[in-house]
Structures are given as C-alpha cells and as structure tokens.
C-alpha positions as CSV (number, residue, x, y, z in Angstrom):
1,X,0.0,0.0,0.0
2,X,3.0,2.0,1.1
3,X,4.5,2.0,-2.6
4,X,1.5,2.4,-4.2
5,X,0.3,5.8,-2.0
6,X,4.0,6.8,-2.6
7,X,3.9,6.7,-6.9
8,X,0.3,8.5,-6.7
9,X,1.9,11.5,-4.2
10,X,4.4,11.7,-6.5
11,X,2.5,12.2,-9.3
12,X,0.4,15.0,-7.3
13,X,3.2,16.8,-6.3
14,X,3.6,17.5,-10.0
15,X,0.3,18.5,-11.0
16,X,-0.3,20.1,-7.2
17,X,2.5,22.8,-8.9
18,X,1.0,22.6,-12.2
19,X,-2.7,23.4,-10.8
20,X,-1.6,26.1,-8.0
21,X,-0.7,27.9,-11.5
22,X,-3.9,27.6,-12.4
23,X,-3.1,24.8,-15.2
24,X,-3.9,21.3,-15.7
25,X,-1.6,18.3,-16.8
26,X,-3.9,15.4,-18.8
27,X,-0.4,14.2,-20.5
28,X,1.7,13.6,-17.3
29,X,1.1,9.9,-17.1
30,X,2.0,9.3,-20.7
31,X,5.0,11.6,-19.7
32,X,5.6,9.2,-16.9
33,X,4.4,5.6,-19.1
34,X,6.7,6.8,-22.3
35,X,9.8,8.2,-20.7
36,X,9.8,5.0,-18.0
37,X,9.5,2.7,-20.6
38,X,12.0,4.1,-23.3
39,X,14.7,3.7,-20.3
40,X,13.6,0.5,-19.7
41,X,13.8,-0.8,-23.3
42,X,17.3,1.2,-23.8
43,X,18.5,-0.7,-20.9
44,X,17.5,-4.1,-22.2
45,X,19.2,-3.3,-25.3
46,X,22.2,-2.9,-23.4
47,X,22.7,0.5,-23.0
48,X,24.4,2.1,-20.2
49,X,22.0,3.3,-17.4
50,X,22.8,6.7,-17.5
51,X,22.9,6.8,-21.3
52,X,19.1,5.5,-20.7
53,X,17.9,8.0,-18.0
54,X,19.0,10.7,-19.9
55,X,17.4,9.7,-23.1
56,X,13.8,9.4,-21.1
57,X,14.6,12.5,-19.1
58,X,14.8,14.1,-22.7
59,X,11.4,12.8,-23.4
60,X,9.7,13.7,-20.4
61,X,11.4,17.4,-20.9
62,X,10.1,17.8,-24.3
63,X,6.6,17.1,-23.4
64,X,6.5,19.7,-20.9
65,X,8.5,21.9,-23.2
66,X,5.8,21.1,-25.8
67,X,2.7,22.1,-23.8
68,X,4.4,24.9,-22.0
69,X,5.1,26.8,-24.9
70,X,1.4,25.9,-26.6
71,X,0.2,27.3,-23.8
72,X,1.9,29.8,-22.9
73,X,2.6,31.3,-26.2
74,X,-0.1,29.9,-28.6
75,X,-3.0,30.1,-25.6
76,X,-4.5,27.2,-26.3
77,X,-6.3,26.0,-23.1
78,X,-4.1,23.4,-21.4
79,X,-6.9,20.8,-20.8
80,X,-7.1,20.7,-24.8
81,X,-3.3,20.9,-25.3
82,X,-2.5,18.2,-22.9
83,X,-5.0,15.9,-23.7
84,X,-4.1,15.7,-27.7
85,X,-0.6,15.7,-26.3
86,X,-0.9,13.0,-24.3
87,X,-2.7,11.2,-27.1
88,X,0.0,12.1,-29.7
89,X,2.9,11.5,-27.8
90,X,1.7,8.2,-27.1
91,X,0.5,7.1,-30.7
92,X,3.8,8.5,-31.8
93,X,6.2,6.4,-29.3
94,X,4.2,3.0,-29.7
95,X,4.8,3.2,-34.0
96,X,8.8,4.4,-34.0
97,X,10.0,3.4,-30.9
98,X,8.2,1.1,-28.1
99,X,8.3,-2.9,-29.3
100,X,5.3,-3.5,-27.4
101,X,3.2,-2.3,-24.6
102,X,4.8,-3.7,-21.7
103,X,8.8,-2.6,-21.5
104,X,11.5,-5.2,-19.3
105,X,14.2,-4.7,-16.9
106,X,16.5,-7.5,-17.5
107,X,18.0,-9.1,-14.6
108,X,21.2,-7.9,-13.1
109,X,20.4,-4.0,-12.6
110,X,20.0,-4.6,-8.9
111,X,21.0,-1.1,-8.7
112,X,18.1,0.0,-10.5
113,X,15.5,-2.2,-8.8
114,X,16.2,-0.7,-5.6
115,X,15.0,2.8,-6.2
116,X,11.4,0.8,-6.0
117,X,11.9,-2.4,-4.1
118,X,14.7,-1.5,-1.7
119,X,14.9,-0.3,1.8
120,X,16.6,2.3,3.5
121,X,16.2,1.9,7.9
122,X,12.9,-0.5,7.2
123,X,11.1,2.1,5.0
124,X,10.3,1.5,1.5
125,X,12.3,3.4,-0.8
126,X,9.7,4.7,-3.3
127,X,8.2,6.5,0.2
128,X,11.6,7.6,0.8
129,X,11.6,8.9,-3.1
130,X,8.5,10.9,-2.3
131,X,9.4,12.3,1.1
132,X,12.5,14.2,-0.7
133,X,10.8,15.2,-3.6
134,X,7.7,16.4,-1.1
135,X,10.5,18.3,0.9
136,X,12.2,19.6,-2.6
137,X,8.7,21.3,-3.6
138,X,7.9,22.2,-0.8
139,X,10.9,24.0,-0.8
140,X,10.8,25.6,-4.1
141,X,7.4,26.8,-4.0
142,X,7.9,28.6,-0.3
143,X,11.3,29.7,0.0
144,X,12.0,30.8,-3.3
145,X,11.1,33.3,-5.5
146,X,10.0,31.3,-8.5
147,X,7.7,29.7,-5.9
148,X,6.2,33.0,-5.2
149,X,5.9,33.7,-9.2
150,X,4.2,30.6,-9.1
151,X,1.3,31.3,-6.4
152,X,1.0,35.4,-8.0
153,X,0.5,33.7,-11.4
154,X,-2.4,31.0,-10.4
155,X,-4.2,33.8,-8.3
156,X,-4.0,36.3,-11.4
157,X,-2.0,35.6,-14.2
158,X,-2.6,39.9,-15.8
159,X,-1.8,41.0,-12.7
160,X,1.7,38.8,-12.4
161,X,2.5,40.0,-15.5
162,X,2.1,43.9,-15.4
163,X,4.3,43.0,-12.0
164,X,6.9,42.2,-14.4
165,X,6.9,38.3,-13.6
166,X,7.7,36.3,-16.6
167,X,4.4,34.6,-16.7
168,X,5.2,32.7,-20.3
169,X,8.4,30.9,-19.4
170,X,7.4,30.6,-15.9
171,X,4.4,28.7,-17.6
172,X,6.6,26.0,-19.5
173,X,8.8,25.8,-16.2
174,X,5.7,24.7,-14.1
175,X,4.8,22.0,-17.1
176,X,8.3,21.0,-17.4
177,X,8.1,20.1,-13.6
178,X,5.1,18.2,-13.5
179,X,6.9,16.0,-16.4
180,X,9.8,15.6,-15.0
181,X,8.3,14.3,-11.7
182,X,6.2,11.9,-13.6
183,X,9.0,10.6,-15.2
184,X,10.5,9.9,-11.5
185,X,7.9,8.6,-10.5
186,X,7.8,6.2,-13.8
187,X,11.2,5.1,-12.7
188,X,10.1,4.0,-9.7
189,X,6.8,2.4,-10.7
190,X,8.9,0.5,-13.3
191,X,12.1,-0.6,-10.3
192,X,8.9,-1.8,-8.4
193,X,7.7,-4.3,-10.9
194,X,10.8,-4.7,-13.2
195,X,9.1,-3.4,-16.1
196,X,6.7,-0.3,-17.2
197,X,3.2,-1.7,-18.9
198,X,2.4,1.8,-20.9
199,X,-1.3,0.7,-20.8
200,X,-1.3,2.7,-17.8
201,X,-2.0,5.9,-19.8
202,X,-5.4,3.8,-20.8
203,X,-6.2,4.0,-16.8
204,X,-7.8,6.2,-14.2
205,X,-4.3,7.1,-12.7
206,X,-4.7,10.6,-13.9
207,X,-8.2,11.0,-12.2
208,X,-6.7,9.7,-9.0
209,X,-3.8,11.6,-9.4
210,X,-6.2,14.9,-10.1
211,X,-8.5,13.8,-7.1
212,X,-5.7,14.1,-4.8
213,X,-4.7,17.2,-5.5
214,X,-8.2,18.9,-5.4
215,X,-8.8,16.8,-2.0
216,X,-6.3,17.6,-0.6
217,X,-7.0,21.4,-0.7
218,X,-4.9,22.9,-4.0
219,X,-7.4,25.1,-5.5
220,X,-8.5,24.5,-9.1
221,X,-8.7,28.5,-9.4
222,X,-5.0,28.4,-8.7
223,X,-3.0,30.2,-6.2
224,X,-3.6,27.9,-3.3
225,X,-2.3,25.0,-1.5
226,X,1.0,23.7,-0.3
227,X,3.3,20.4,-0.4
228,X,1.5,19.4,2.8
229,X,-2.5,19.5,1.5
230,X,-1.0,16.6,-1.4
231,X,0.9,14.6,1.4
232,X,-2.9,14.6,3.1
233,X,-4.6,14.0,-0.2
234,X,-2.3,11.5,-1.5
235,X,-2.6,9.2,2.2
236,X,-6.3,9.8,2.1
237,X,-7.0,8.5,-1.3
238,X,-4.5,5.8,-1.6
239,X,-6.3,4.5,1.7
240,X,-9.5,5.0,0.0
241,X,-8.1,3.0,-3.3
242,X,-6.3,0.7,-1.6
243,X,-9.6,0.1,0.7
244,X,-12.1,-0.4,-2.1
245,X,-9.9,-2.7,-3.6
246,X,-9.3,-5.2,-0.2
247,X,-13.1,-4.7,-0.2
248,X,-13.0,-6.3,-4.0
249,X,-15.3,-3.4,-4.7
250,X,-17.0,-4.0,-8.2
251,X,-14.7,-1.8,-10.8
252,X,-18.2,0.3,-12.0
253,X,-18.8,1.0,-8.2
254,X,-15.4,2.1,-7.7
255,X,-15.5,4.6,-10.4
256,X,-18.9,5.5,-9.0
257,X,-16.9,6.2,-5.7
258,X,-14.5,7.9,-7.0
259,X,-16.4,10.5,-9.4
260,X,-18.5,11.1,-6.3
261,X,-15.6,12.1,-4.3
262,X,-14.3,14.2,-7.0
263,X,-17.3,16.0,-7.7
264,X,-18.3,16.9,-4.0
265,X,-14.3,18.0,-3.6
266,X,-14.9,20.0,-7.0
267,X,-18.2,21.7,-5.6
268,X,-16.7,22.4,-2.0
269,X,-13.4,24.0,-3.8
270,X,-15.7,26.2,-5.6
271,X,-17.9,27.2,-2.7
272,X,-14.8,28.2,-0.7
273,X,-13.0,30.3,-3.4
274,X,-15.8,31.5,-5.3
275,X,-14.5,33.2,-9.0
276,X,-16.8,35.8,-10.8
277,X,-15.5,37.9,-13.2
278,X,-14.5,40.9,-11.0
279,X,-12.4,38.4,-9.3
280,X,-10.7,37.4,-12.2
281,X,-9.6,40.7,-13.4
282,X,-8.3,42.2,-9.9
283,X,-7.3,39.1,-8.0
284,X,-8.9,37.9,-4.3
C-alpha cells in the first residue's frame, strides 16, 4: 500500500505545482508511461544506465517543453493541449520506438530495482523517493522566488505579468516540472515491478492523481495550496483505493466512488473560493 500511496503522491506533487498555476496536466502519465518505458527498453538493449535515464529524461522534458510553450505562447487552453498531447505523444512512441506495450528490466540491474523495491532503515524506498521530492517542492514553491511567481501567477495571471513576472516561461517551467516528476515517479513504478506496462495511460491514474490534488485542498482557481494539502490527499486517497480494492469493490462502483468524491471535492473547492469575473480581473 506503502508503494502504491507513494507513486500517486508523486505524481500529485507534479500536477499540485501545475494546478496552483492555475493549469492542468492530462499528459503527465503518458509523460511518466513513455519516458519510464524508453529507459527500460534502452537498458535491455544494453545500453548504459545513464545513457538510458538521460534519453527518457529528454522525453519527459520535451513534453513539458511542448505544452508549456502551446500554452503559454499559442494560448490554447491546457486541458485541450495536454489531452491531444498526451494522445500524440503516445500514438507517436508506440509506431517508432516502443516494441510492445509492456517494457522489461533485465536481470542484473539490482542497482536500479532498488529505487522501487529496496529499503533504507525499514522504510520502502519509493516512500523515501516521495518524502524528498515532497520536501524539494515544498521547498521551491515557499522559499524561493519562483515559488512565489508561481502562487501570484495562479491567483491572477494579468496581474503577475504587469508586476513584471515572466508569466510565459514561468508557464513551461511549471509543465516542465510536472513531467519531469512523472517521469521519476515512472522510474520508480517500473524498479517496483521490473518493467513499465504503458497501458497505464489507458487508466484512471490521472483521475486519481487529479483527485488528490483537489482533495487535498490545492485550489483549481489556482493560487492555493501547499506540499502538505498533497501529502494529506495522497494518504487519504490511496487509503481509499487501496480500501475499495481489499473490499474487492466492483470496478463500476469504484469509479462510481471515486467521481463522487471528485465532484463533491470540486463543488466544495468552488464554494470556498468563489471566481466571478470581478475576481478574475483584480485578484482575491
């Protein structure tokens, strides 16, 4: 359970940073799926590991370079541009360079394996993963000043700008995170089970993954929310996962669950931080 809370928190942390910008990442899992399993297919072809990890690093930095600047520069709505990114990203990778859905770690890269079934002083290292990455973020979006650019551009992106923040490239910078933490966590989802099956893009992962972050308190009218509110969502709804599927919940019911959940987090986050359009043009 452990593991499994630890790849989802993960995941959030990126799209928490992505949303308190007041965007939204639908292409992060195949950013995660298609960067994972391109190091995992490199490897088994026998290239070095670092040689590998930088060529899916690449990948995951060009689709966030890719919607950032779409976004930021073209203004094309991010739930549009990520979804058809996601999508073409994907169809592209499984006709030139995936073999097959589901990519192997061949045995003897021990050293790899550990990032997602080792363990440091009895804790799991993928939770170990998360906690630095969670103190990392944390880190950046509090103490520093791109942090800062990053909450004044969520609560009122006009405003940011005539303060003379770059809002554009700090745009691409926030969708360049979010990919690049999926791809960590697609390294450690693939250690764990000593391959990456890209049919997760096919999956609700994103849902959960956009459930957490609205759950655990990161307003969808950007601006708001911390680290800490996706440390809280992420143990809340991996319980709540993890508990449906103990329960051997039907897959239609837990689906049913988990819209519910969304929706009712959804209407809550709006009644809390209303948006009308005098609020949109000066700010809260």
């Amino acid at each position: 359970m452990s593991n499994s809370v630890a790849i989802l928190g993960m995941l959030s942390l990126g799209m928490g940073v992505v949303v308190i910008g007041r965007g939204l990442d639908l292409s992060q899992i195949t950013a995660m799926a298609v960067s994972a399993a391109i190091v995992c297919q490199m490897i088994g072809s026998g290239y070095p590991i670092l040689v590998a990890l930088l060529a899916g690093l690449a990948v995951a930095l060009a689709i966030g370079i890719a919607n950032g600047l779409i976004i930021a520069f073209i203004e094309i709505p991010a739930l549009f541009t990520t979804l058809a990114s996601g999508l073409l990203v994907y169809g592209i990778a499984r006709i030139t360079v995936l073999d097959g859905f589901i990519s192997y770690i061949p045995n003897g890269n021990d050293a790899f394996l550990y990032l997602g079934q080792g363990r440091l002083f009895g804790i799991p290292f993928p939770v170990i993963v998360f906690i630095i990455l969670a103190v990392l973020v944390h880190f950046m979006l509090s103490r520093t000043s791109v942090g800062r650019f990053i909450y004044a551009h969520g609560d009122n992106a006009d405003t940011a700008r005539l303060s003379g923040i770059p809002v554009r490239p700090l745009t691409v910078f926030e969708y360049c995170v979010s990919a690049v933490i999926g791809f960590l966590a697609g390294l450690v989802m693939a250690a764990m089970n000593a391959s990456m099956n890209t049919q997760v893009i096919n999956s609700t992962l994103i849902f959960d993954v956009i459930l957490v972050v609205v759950l655990g308190g990161i307003s969808l009218v950007g601006g708001r929310g911390s680290v800490w509110s996706v440390v809280v969502g992420a143990a809340l709804i991996g319980t709540l996962l993890n508990g449906m599927i103990i329960m051997n919940l039907d897959s239609n019911l837990q689906s049913i669950i988990k819209g519910l959940v969304l929706l009712g987090a959804i209407l809550l986050d709006n009644f809390l931080h209303p948006r009308n359009e005098e609020t949109a043009r000066q700010g809260d």
